[in-house]
N, C-alpha and C positions, 0 to 999 in steps of 0.2 A: 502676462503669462508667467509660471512659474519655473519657467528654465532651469534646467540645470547647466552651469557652464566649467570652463578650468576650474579646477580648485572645489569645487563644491562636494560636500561631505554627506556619505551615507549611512547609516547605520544598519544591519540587519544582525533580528534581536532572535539567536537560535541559528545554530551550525549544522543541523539536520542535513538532509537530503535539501528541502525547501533552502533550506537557507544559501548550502552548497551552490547547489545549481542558479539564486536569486544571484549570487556575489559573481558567479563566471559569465554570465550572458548580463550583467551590465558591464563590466568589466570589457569584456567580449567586442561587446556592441561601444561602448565608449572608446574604445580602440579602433575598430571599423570607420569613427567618423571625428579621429583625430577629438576627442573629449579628455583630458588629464583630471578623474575624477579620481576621491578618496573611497575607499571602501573599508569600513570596521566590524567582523565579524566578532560578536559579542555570545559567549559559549562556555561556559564552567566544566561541562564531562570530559573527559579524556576518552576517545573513543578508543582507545589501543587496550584500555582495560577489560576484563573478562564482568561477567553478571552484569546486575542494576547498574553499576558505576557507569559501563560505559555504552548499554544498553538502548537505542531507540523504542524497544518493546513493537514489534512486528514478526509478522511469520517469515518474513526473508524469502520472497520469491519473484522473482521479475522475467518476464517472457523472453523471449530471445529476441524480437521484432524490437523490442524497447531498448535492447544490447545495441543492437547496430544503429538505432535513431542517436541514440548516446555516441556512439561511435562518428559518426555522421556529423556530430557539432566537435569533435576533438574529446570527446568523452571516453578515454578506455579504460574498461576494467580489464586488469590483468587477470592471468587464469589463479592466483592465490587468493580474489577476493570471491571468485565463481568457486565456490566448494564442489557441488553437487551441480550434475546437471539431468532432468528429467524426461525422457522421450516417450511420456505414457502416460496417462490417469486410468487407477482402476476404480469404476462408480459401483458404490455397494450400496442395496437397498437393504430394507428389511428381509426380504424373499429371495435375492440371488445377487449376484455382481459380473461387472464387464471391464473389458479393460480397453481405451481408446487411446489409439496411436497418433504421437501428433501428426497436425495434417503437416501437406508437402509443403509449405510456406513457413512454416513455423517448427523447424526440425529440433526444438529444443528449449526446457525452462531450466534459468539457473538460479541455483539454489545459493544464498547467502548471508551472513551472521552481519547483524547492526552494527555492533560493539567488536570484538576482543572473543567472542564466544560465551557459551553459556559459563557460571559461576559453580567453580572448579576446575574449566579446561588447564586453567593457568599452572593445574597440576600435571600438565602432560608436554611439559618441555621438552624441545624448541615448538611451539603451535603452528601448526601445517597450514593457516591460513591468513589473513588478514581482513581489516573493518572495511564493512563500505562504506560506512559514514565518514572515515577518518579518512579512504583512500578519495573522496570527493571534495573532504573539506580542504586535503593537502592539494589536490588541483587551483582550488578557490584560492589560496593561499599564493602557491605558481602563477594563478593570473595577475597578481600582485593584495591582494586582500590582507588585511592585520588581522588575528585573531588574537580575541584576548579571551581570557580564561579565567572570565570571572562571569556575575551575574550579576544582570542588570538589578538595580530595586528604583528605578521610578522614572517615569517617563513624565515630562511636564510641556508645557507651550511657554515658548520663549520668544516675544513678539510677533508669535505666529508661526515659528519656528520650532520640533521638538527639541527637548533638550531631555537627553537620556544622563543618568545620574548610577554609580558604580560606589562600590568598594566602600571607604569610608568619609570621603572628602572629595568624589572624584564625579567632574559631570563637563558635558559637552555640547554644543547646540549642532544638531547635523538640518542640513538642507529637505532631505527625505529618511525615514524610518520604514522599516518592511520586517512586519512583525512572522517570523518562522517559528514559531512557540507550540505547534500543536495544540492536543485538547489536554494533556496531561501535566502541563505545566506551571506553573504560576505565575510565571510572566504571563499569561492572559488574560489574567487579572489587571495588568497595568494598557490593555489596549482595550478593553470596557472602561475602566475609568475614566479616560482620558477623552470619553464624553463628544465620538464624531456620530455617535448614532451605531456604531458597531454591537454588533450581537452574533454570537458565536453558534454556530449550526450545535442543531440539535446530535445529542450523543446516544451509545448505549456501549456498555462496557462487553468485551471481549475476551477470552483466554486463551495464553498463550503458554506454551510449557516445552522446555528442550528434554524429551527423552534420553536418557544415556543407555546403549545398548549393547557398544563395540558394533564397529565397522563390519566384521562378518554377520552379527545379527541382522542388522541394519539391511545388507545387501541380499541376506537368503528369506527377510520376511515381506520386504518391503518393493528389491529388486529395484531399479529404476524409475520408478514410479510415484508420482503421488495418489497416497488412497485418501477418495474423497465420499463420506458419509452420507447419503440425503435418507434418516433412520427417522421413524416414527415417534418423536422424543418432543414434547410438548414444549417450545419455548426455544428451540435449537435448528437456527435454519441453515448450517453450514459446518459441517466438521471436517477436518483435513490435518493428515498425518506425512510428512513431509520428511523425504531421507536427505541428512545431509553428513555426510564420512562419520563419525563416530556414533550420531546424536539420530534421533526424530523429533522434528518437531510437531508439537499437536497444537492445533488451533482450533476454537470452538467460536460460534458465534450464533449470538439470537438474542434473546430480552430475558433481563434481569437472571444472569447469569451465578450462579451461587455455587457453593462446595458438595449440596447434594445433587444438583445436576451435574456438577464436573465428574462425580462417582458414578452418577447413571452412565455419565456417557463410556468411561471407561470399562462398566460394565458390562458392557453392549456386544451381545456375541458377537456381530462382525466386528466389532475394534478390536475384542480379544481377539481372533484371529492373526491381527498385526502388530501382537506384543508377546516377546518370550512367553513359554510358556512356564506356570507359576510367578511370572513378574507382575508385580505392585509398584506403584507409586511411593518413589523415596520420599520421607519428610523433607529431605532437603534438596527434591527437584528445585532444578531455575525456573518459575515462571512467576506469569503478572498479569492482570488482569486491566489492561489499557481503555481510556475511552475513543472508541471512534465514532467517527461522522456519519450520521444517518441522516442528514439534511443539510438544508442550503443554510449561508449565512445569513443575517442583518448588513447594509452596506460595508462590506468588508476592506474600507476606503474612505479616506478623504482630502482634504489639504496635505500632503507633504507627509503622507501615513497611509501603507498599504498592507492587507496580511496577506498569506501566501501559504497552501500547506492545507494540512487537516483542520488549521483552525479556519480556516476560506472554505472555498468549493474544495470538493474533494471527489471520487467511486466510491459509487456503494458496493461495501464489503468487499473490494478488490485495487490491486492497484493505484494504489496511496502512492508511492512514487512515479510512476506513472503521470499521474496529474499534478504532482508535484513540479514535476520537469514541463510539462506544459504550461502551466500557470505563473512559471517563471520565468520563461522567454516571454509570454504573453507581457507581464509586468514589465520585464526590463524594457522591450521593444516604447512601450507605452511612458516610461520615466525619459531615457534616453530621449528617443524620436518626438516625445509630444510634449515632456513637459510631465511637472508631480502634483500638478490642481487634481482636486475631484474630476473636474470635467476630462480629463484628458483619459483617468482611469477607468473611467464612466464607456468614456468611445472605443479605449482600445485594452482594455483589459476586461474589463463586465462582459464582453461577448464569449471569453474562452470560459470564466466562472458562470453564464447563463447555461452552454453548452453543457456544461458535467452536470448542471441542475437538474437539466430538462431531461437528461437520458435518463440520473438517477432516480427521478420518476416511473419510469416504463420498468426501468430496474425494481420497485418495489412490487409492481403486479405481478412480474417473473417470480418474483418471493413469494408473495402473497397468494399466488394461482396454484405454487410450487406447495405450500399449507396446505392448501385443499387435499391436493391431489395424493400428499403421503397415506392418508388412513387409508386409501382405496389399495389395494395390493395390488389389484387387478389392473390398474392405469400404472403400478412400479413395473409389472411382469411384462407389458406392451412396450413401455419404454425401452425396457431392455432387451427386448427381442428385437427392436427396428437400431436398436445400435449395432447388436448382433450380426443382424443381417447386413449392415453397412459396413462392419469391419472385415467381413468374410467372402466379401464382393469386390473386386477390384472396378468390376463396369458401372459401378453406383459412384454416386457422386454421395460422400457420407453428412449431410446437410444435418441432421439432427447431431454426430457427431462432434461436428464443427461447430454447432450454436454450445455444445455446456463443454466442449472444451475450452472455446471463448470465454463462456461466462465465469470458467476457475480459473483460467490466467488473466484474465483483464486484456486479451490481445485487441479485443473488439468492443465496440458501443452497445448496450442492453438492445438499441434501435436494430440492429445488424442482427442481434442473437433472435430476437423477436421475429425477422422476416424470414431467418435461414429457417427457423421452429416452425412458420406458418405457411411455408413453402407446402404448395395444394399436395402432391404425394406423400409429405411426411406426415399430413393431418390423416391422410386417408389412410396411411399404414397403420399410424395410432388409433384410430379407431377400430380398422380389422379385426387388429389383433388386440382391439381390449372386448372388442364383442365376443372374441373366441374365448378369452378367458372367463368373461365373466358369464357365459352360458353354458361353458366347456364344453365347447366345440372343437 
């Protein structure tokens, strides 16, 4: 077997969230059972810096359920990394909009910057907030972790052993490797290479853009709330406009995303709605148009080499850190406790990457059914009457509410959002009242 013992040397390649949370729960767990392992966090971005420089490129939102699970393993986020916190989604259709309270278990989503903040904050000295990537990887670092600040260029087999290779002259054989590199990187390239059968989940690119509007705009257009789009726009299964103290950030998401759909979308009477009015898009907004995971890996595992992250299992269209912190304990538990063979990864780690698989399936027909069902106005106008009526009722149990609240915080499984949706009164509501609309009754 291929044990790890005293002394034996880790490398994870990416200081992300993935990487963060990979380095504290081996660490963690190598501490729990008396283990003195080495840990090398290998990371070039400075995440304290403002734009692309120090930027993960994500919408920055994480439910509150995920705050306290964080919490729960010694994970705190201070309240300078939670910018923004949200107690509402308003859902705007093409035909009308509603606005849903979170439910009583989940009193709260907070809003927060990857990096440093978007590129120009750095002009609004002292910056009122801090990185969550930097306040996780400075945990990882506390747990004892070396970070170095440079980037990897090449990963090789060193009697069976990788050996990761740096800088100009500079290379190391570690015991185990756990590649945190995302879809966006080029370090991904060096864990295809390196020839264990890995294949990287399928992508599609994304947009993301930090509005600058000032704090009072912000708060009189947007209020507490994220407003989320489900608009009749060919090619766009998700748009959302997210307040965080200065900024909004807008996120788009669907296939083959380009600059004249980012302009439809913006043109979109209800988005206008939630942008000053006469405001355009500056040439020199922050944004980026990132690859995410819209599928499962290729053995994303083998000998002494494991990936973790968006370039692994990942949620579709939600909650990327989320399963990021899952997939990490999954891992460490599995290196730590079992050992870094294929097989050990295979038994106790592939069940937590099948699990996000298997949901993000059901999650595609929630998309897919969700296409259908935009051109019909008639099935937008039902939906939002049966929210209506559940947010206006205290003696209702709000079951439709709670499944697309779910499905835009990532609090719950597509599985979960699926049975609250197909709960027999919600279907018979939806129908009612799509037969009154569409006979005008």
């Amino acid at each position: 077997m291929m044990e790890l013992k005293n002394g034996s040397k880790i490398a994870i390649v990416g200081g992300g969230p993935a990487g963060a949370f990979s380095a504290f729960f081996l660490l963690d767990l190598a501490k729990q059972v008396d283990l003195d392992i080495q840990v090398d966090i290998f990371e070039p971005r400075d995440f304290t810096l403002t734009g692309p420089r120090g930027c993960n490129m994500c919408g920055g939102v994480i439910s509150e359920s995920l705050v306290q699970k964080f919490a729960s393993d010694g994970i705190h986020l201070p309240d300078n990394v939670l910018i923004d916190t949200i107690d509402a989604y308003t859902l705007h259709t093409d035909s009308s909009s509603v606005r849903i309270k979170a439910p009583k278990n989940e009193k709260r989503i907070a809003c927060i910057f990857r990096g440093a903040g978007p590129k120009g904050a750095e002009n609004q000295l002292p910056i009122p907030w801090s990185s969550f990537d930097d306040h996780l990887l400075s945990l990882a670092i506390e747990k004892g972790a070396e970070h170095f600040k440079t980037r990897v260029t090449g990963i090789a087999w060193d009697r069976g052993r990788p050996r990761l290779s740096w800088g100009e002259n500079n290379h190391t054989t570690y015991d185990l490797v756990v590649g945190c590199v995302g879809l966006n990187s080029p370090a991904l390239k060096l864990f295809i290479d390196l020839d264990f059968g890995y294949k990287p989940p399928k992508s599609t690119k994304a947009y993301v853009s930090e509005l600058y509007f000032g704090e009072y705009e912000v708060v009189r257009l947007l209020e507490h709330s994220m407003h989320v789009f489900l608009l009749n726009i060919p090619g766009v299964k998700f748009i959302a406009i997210t307040p965080k103290g200065d900024y909004a950030t807008m996120i788009i998401l669907g296939d083959n995303i380009d600059q004249n759909l980012v302009k439809q979308v913006f043109q979109a009477p209800e988005v206008q709605k939630c942008l000053p009015v006469g405001w355009e898009v500056p040439v020199q907004t922050c944004h980026c148009q990132p690859h995410i995971n819209i599928g499962a890996p290729s053995n994303p595992f083998g000998d002494r080499v494991v990936l973790v992250g968006d370039c692994s299992s990942s949620r579709l269209y939600k909650d990327g850190i989320g399963a990021a912190y899952r997939l990490a304990k999954a891992m460490a538990y599995a290196a730590i406790s079992h050992g870094v063979e294929k097989e050990s990864f295979r038994r106790f780690y592939q069940p937590a990457c099948s699990k996000l698989d298997w949901d993000n399936r059901l999650g595609h027909i929630i998309f897919f059914g969700d296409s259908l069902m935009r051109p019909a106005t008639f099935i937008q106008e039902a939906i939002l009457a049966v929210i209506k009526e559940e947010q206006n009722r205290e003696d209702t149990t709000p079951r439709l509410s709670a499944a697309l609240w779910d499905t835009f915080t990532g609090s719950s499984s597509y599985k979960k959002i699926i049975i609250s949706s197909m709960y027999p009164m919600v279907v018979f509501k939806l129908i009612w009242h799509s037969v009154k609309r569409l006979f005008g009754v």
